[in-house]
C-alpha positions in Angstrom: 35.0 -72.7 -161.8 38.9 -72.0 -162.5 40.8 -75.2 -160.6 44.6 -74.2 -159.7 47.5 -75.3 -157.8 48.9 -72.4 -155.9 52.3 -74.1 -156.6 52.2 -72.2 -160.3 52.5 -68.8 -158.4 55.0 -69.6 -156.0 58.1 -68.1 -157.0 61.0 -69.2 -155.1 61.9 -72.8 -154.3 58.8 -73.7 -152.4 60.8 -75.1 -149.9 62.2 -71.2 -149.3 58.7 -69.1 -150.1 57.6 -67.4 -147.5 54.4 -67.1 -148.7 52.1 -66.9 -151.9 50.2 -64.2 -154.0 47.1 -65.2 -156.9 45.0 -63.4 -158.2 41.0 -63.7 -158.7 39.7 -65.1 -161.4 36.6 -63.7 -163.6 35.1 -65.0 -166.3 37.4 -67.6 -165.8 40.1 -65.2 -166.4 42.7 -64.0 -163.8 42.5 -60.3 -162.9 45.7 -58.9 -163.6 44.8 -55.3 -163.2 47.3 -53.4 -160.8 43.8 -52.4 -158.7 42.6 -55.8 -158.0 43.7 -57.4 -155.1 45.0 -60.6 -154.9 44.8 -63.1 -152.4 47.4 -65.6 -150.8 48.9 -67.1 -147.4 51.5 -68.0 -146.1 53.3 -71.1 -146.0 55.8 -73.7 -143.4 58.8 -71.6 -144.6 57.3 -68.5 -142.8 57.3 -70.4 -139.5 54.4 -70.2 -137.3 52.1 -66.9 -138.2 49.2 -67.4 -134.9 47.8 -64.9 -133.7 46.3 -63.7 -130.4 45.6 -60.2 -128.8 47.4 -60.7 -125.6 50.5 -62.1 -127.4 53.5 -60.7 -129.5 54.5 -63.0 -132.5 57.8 -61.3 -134.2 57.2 -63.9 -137.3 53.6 -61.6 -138.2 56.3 -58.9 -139.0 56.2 -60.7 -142.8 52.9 -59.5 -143.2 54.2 -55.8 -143.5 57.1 -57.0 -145.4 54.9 -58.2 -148.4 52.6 -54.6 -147.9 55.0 -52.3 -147.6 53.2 -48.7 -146.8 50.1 -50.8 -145.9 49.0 -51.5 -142.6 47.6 -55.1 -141.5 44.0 -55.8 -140.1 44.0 -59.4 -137.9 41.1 -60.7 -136.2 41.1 -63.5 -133.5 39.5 -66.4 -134.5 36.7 -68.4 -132.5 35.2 -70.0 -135.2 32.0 -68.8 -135.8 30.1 -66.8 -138.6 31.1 -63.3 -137.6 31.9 -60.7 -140.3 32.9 -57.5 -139.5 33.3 -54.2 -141.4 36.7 -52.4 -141.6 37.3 -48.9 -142.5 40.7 -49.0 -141.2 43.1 -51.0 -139.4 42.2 -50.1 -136.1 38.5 -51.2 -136.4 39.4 -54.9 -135.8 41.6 -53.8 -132.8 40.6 -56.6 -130.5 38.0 -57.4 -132.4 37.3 -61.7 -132.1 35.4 -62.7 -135.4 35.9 -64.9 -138.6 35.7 -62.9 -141.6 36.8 -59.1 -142.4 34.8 -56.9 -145.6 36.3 -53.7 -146.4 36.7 -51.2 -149.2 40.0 -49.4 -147.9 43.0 -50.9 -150.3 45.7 -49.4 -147.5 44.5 -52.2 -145.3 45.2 -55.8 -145.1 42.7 -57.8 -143.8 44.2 -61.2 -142.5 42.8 -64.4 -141.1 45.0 -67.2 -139.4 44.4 -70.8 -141.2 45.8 -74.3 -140.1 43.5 -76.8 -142.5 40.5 -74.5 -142.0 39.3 -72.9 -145.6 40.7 -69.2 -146.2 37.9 -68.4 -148.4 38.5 -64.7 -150.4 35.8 -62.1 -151.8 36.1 -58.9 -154.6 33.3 -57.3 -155.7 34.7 -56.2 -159.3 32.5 -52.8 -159.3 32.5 -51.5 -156.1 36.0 -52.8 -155.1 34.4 -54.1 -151.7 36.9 -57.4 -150.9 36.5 -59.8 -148.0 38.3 -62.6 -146.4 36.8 -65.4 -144.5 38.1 -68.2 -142.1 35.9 -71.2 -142.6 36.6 -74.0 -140.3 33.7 -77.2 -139.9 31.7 -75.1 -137.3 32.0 -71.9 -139.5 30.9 -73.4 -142.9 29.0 -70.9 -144.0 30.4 -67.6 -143.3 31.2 -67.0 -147.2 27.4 -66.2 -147.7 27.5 -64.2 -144.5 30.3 -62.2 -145.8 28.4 -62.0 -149.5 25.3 -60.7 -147.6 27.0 -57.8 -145.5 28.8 -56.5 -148.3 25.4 -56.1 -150.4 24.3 -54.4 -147.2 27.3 -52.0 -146.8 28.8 -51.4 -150.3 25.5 -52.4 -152.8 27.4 -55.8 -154.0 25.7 -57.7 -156.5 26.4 -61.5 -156.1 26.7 -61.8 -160.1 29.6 -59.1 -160.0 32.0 -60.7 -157.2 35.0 -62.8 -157.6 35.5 -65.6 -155.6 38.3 -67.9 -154.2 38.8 -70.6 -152.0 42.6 -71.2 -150.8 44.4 -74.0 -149.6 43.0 -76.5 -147.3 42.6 -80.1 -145.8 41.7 -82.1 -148.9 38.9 -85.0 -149.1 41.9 -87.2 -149.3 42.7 -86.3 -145.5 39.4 -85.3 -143.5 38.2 -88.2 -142.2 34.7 -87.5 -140.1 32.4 -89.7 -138.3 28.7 -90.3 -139.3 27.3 -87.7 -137.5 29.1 -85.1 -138.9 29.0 -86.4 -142.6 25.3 -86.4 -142.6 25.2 -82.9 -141.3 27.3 -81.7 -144.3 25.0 -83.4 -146.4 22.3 -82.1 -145.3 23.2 -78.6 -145.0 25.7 -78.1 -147.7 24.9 -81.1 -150.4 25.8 -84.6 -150.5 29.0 -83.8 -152.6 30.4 -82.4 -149.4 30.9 -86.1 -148.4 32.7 -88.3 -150.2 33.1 -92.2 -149.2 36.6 -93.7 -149.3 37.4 -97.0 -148.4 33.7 -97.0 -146.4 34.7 -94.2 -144.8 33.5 -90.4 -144.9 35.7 -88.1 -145.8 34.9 -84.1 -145.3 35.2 -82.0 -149.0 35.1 -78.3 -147.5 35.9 -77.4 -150.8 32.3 -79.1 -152.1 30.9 -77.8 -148.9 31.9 -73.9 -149.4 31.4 -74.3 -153.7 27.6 -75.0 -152.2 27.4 -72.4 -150.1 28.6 -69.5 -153.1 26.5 -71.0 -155.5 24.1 -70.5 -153.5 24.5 -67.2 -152.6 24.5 -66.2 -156.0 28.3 -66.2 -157.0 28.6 -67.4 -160.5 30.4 -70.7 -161.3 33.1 -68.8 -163.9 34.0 -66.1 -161.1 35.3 -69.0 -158.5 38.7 -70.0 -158.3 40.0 -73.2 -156.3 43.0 -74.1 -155.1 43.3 -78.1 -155.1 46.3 -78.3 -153.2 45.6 -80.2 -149.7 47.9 -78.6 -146.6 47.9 -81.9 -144.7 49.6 -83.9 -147.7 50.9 -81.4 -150.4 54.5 -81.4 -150.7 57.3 -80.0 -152.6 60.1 -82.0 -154.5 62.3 -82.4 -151.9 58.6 -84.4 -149.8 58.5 -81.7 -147.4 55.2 -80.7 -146.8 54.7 -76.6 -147.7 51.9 -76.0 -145.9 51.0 -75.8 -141.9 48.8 -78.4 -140.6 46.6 -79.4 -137.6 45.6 -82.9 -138.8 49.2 -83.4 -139.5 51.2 -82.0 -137.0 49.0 -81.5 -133.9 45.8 -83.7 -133.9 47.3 -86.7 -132.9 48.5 -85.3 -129.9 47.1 -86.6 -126.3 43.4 -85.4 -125.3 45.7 -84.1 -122.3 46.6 -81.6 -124.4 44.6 -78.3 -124.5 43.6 -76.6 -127.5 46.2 -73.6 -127.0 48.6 -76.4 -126.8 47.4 -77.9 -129.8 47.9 -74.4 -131.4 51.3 -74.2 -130.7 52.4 -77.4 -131.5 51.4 -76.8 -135.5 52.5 -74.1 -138.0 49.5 -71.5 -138.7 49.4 -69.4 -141.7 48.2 -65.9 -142.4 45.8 -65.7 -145.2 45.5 -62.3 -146.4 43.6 -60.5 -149.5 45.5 -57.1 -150.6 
C-alpha cells in the first residue's frame, strides 16, 4: 500500500484549487500513462458541488471545466451498496445508487462526498474503472463494485488498481459502542481504534479490509491520509468539505436536506 497526501498534487495555492487530480498507483508505482485515468475531488474552494435530480447547482459546471469534450455521469446518493453499469452518460440519468463501473473514457463518472470515503477502481487490462461512495452504512460497496466488473468486463482482482480518497480520519470519527463493534466484527478490529477510551471509526482500515479481501493486492492500493474534517492549508483554513465539521453539530431540528446544505460537498470523479 502507497500512503500519500493529496496535498503533493494540488497545484495552485490550496487555498485557490478548485479541485485535485492523482493518479493510481501499481506496483507501488503511479500510472502516468496518458490512458490511465486518474482520480480526484474537489475541494472548499469549489464551493458546494451537491447534487440532486430535481435541483440545478451552477457550481457542478467545474466538472466539465476539468473534462473538456467529456460528458459527466452523477448518481444520487442514498447510501447503500448499489453499483451500476454505464455505457454512457445518460445511463445514470436519474439513476439513485452509490457506485458507477464503466469502460467508456468520454464519460465521467462522479459521486458527491462530505467525509464519506470516495473509493476509486481501474482494471489495468481491460480499462474497466469504477468509483464508489462509501459512507458507514455503505462500507462495503468497493467489493460490490470489484465483483460486477469481473461480471461485466472479465476483471481479475490481481490486475486492478485501487484508491481510497480523502475522508474523515480516525482522529475525528468518534462512534459509540455499538457501532465500533460492528466494524470490528465485519471489517476487522483495526477498523476501530481507541483514543482517550473512546472509539474512533478508521474507514480507511475498514475499506483496506474490505479490498484485501476482495482480492486487490496490497502494492496496487493507494491512500490518501489526509482527514477532510481537520486537514488544513498554511493559512489554517480547512481545504476540504465537511459534515462532522460544519453541519453535524447542528440541532436534531434540523433535517437531513438541511444538514446538506449547511456543509460543502465535493464531487469525486475518476477520468
Amino acid at each position: 500500500m502507497t500512503s500519500i497526501t493529496v496535498l503533493d498534487y494540488i497545484r495552485e495555492p490550496p487555498e485557490k484549487a478548485p479541485a485535485l487530480q492523482v493518479p493510481f498507483f501499481f506496483g507501488s508505482q503511479p500510472i502516468v500513462s496518458p490512458t490511465a485515468p486518474r482520480w480526484g475531488m474537489t475541494l472548499c474552494a469549489a464551493g458546494s458541488l451537491r447534487f440532486r435530480w430535481n435541483e440545478q447547482n451552477e457550481k457542478r459546471v467545474l466538472l466539465s471545466e476539468l473534462f473538456p469534450g467529456k460528458e459527466i455521469a452523477p448518481i444520487e446518493l442514498i447510501h447503500s451498496k448499489i453499483v451500476v453499469e454505464a455505457e454512457c452518460a445518460a445511463d445514470t440519468k436519474n439513476i439513485q445508487a452509490d457506485g458507477i463501473i464503466s469502460k467508456n473514457r468520454n464519460i465521467v463518472p462522479t459521486v458527491t462526498v462530505a467525509d464519506c470515503v470516495p473509493i476509486f477502481l481501474f482494471d489495468t487490462v481491460s480499462g474497466a474503472f469504477g468509483i464508489f461512495h462509501s459512507g458507514w452504512k455503505g462500507t462495503g460497496i468497493v467489493a460490490e463494485g470489484v465483483k460486477l466488473m469481473g461480471e461485466r468486463f472479465g476483471t481479475k482482482p490481481k490486475n486492478v488498481a485501487a484508491a481510497i480518497g480523502p475522508h474523515i480520519g480516525s482522529c475525528c470519527y468518534a462512534v459509540d459502542e455499538e457501532r465500533a463493534d460492528f466494524f470490528k466484527a465485519h471489517f476487522g478490529e483495526k477498523s476501530v481504534v481507541m483514543r482517550a477510551e473512546k472509539p474512533m471509526l478508521s474507514l480507511t482500515e475498514a475499506n483496506l479490509f474490505v479490498l484485501k479481501n476482495a482480492g486487490i493486492q496490497d502494492e496496487n492500493i493507494v491512500v490518501s491520509t489526509d482527514c477532510t474534517c481537520c486537514t488544513k492549508n498554511a493559512s489554517g483554513k480547512p481545504i476540504f468539505g465537511s459534515f462532522r465539521r460544519e453541519a453535524a453539530f447542528l440541532p436534531s431540528s434540523f433535517s437531513n436536506d438541511e444538514k446538506s446544505r449547511a456543509m460543502t460537498v465535493q464531487a469525486a470523479f475518476i477520468g
